[in-house]
Backbone atoms as SQL, in Angstrom:
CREATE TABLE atoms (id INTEGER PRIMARY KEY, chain TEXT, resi INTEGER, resn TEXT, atom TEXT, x REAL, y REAL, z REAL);
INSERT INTO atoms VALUES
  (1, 'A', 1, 'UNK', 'N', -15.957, -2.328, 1.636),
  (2, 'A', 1, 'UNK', 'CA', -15.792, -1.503, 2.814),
  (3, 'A', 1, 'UNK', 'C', -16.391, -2.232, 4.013),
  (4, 'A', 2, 'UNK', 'N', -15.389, -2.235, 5.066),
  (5, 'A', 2, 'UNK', 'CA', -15.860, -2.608, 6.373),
  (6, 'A', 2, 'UNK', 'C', -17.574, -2.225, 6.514),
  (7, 'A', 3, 'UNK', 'N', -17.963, -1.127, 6.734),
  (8, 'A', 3, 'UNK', 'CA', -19.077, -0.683, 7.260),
  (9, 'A', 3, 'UNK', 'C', -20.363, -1.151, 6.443),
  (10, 'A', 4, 'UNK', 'N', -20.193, -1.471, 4.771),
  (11, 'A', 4, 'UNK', 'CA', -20.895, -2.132, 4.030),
  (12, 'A', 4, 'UNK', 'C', -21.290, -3.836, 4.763),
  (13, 'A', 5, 'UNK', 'N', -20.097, -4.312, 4.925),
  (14, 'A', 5, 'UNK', 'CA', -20.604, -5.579, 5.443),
  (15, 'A', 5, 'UNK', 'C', -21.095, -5.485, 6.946),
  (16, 'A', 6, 'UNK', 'N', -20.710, -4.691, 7.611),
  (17, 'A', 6, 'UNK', 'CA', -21.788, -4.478, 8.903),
  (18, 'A', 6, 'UNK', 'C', -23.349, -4.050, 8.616),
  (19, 'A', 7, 'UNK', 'N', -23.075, -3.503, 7.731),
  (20, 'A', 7, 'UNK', 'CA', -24.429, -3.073, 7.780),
  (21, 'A', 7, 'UNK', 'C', -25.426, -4.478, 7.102),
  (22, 'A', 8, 'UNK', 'N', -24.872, -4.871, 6.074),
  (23, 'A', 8, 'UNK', 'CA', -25.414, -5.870, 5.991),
  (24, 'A', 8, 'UNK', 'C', -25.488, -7.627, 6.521),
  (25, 'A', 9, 'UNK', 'N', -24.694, -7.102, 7.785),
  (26, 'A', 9, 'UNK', 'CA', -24.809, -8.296, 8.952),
  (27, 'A', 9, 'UNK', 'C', -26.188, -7.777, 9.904),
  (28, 'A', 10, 'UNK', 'N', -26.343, -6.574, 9.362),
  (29, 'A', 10, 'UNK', 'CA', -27.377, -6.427, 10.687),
  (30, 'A', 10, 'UNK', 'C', -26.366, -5.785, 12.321),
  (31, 'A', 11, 'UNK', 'N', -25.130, -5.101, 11.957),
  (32, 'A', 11, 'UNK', 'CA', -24.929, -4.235, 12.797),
  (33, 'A', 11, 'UNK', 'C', -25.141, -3.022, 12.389),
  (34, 'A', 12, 'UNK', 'N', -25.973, -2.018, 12.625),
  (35, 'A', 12, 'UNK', 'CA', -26.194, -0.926, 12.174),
  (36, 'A', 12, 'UNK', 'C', -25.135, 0.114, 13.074),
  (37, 'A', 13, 'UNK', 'N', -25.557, 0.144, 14.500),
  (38, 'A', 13, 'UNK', 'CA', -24.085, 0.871, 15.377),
  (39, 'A', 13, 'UNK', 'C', -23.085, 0.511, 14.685),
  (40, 'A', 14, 'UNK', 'N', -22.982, -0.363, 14.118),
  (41, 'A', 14, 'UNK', 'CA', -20.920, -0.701, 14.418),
  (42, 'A', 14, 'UNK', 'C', -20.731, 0.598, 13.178),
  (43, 'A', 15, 'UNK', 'N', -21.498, 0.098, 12.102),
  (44, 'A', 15, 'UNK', 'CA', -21.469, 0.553, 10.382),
  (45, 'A', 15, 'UNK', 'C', -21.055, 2.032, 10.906),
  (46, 'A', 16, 'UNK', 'N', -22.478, 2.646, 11.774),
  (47, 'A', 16, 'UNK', 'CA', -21.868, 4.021, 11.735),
  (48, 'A', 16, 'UNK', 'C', -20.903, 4.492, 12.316),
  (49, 'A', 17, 'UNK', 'N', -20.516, 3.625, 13.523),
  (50, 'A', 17, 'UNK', 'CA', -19.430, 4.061, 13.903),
  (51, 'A', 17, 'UNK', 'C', -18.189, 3.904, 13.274),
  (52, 'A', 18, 'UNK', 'N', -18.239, 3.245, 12.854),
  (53, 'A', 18, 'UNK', 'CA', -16.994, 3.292, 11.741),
  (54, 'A', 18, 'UNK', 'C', -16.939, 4.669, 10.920),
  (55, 'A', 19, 'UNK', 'N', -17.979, 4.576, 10.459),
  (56, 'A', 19, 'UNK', 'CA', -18.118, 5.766, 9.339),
  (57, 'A', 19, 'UNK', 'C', -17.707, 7.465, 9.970),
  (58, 'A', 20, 'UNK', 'N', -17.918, 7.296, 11.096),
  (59, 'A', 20, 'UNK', 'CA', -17.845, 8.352, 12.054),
  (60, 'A', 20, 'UNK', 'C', -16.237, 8.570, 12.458),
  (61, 'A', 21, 'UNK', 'N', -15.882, 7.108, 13.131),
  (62, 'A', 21, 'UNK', 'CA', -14.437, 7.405, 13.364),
  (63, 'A', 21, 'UNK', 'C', -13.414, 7.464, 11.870),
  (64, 'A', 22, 'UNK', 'N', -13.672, 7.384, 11.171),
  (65, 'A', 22, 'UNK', 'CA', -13.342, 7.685, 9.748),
  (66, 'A', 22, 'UNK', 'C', -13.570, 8.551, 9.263),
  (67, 'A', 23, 'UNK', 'N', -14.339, 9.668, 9.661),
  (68, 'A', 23, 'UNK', 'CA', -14.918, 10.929, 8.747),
  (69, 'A', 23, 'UNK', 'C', -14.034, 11.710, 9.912),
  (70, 'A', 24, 'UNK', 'N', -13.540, 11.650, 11.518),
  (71, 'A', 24, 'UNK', 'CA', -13.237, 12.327, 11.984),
  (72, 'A', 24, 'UNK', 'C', -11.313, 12.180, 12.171),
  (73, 'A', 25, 'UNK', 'N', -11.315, 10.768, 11.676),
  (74, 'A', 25, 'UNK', 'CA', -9.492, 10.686, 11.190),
  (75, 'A', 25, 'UNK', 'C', -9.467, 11.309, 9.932),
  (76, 'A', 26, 'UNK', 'N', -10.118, 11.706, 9.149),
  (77, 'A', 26, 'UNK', 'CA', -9.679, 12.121, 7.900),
  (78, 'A', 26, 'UNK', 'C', -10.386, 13.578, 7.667),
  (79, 'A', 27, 'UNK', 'N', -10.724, 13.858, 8.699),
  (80, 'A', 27, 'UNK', 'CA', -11.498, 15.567, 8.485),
  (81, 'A', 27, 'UNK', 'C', -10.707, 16.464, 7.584),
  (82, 'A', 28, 'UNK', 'N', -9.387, 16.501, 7.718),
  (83, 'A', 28, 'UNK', 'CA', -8.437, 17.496, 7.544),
  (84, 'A', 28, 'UNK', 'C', -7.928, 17.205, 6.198),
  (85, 'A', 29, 'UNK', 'N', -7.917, 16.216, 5.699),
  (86, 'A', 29, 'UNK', 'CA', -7.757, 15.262, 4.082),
  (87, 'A', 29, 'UNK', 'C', -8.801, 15.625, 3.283),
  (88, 'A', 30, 'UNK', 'N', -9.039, 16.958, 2.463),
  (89, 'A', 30, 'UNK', 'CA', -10.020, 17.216, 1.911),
  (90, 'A', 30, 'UNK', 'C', -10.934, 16.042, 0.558),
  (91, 'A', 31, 'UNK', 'N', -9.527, 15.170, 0.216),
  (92, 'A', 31, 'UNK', 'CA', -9.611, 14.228, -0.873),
  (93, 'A', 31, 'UNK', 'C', -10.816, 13.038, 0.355),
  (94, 'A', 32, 'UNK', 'N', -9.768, 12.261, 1.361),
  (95, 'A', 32, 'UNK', 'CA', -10.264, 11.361, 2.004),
  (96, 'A', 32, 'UNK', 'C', -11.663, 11.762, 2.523),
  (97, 'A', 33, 'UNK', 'N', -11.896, 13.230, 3.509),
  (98, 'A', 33, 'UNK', 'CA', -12.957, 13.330, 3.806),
  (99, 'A', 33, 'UNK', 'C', -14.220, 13.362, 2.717),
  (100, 'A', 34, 'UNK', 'N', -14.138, 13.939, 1.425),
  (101, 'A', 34, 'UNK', 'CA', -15.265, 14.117, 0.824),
  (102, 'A', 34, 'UNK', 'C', -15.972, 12.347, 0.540),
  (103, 'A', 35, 'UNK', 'N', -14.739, 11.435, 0.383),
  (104, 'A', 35, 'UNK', 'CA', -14.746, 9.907, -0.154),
  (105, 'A', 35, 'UNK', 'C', -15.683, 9.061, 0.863),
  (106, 'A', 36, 'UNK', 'N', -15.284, 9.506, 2.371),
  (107, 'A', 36, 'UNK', 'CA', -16.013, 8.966, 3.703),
  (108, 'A', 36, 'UNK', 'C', -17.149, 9.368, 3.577),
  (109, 'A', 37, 'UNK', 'N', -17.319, 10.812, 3.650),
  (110, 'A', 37, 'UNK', 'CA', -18.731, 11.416, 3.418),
  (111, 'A', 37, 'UNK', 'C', -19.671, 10.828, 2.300),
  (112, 'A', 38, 'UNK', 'N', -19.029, 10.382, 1.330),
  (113, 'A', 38, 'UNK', 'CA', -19.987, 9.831, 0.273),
  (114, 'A', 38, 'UNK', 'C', -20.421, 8.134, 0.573),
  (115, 'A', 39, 'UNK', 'N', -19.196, 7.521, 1.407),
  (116, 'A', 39, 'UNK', 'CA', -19.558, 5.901, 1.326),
  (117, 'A', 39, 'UNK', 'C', -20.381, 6.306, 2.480),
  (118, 'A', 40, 'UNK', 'N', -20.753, 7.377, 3.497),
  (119, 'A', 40, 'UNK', 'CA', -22.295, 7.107, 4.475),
  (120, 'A', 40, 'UNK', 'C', -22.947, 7.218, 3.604),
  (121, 'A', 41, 'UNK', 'N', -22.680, 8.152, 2.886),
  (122, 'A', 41, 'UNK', 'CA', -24.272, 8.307, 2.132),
  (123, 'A', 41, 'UNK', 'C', -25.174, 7.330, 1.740),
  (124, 'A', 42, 'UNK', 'N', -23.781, 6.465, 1.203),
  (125, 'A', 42, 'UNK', 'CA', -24.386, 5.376, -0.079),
  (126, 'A', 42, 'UNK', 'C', -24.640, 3.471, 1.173),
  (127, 'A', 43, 'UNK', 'N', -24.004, 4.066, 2.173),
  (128, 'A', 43, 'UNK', 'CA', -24.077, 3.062, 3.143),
  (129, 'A', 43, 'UNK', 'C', -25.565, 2.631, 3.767),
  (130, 'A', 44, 'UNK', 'N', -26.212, 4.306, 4.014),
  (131, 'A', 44, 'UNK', 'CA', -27.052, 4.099, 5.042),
  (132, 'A', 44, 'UNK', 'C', -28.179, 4.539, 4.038);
């Protein structure tokens, strides 16, 4: 996952923003949203 390797470049903004604009394209995707919600978890 994109936001995995930001985060471990040492961009911490970018990581979440990703994670963010991804949790809010897929809000309505009960499958996709729960999947986003779990890779922050395990991200940050």
């Amino acid at each position: 996952m994109e936001a995995v390797r930001k985060m471990k470049g040492g961009k911490c903004e970018e990581a979440v923003q990703l994670l963010r604009d991804a949790n809010m394209r897929y809000k309505n995707e009960p499958e996709a949203a729960f999947n986003v919600q779990m890779a922050s978890f395990l991200d940050l």
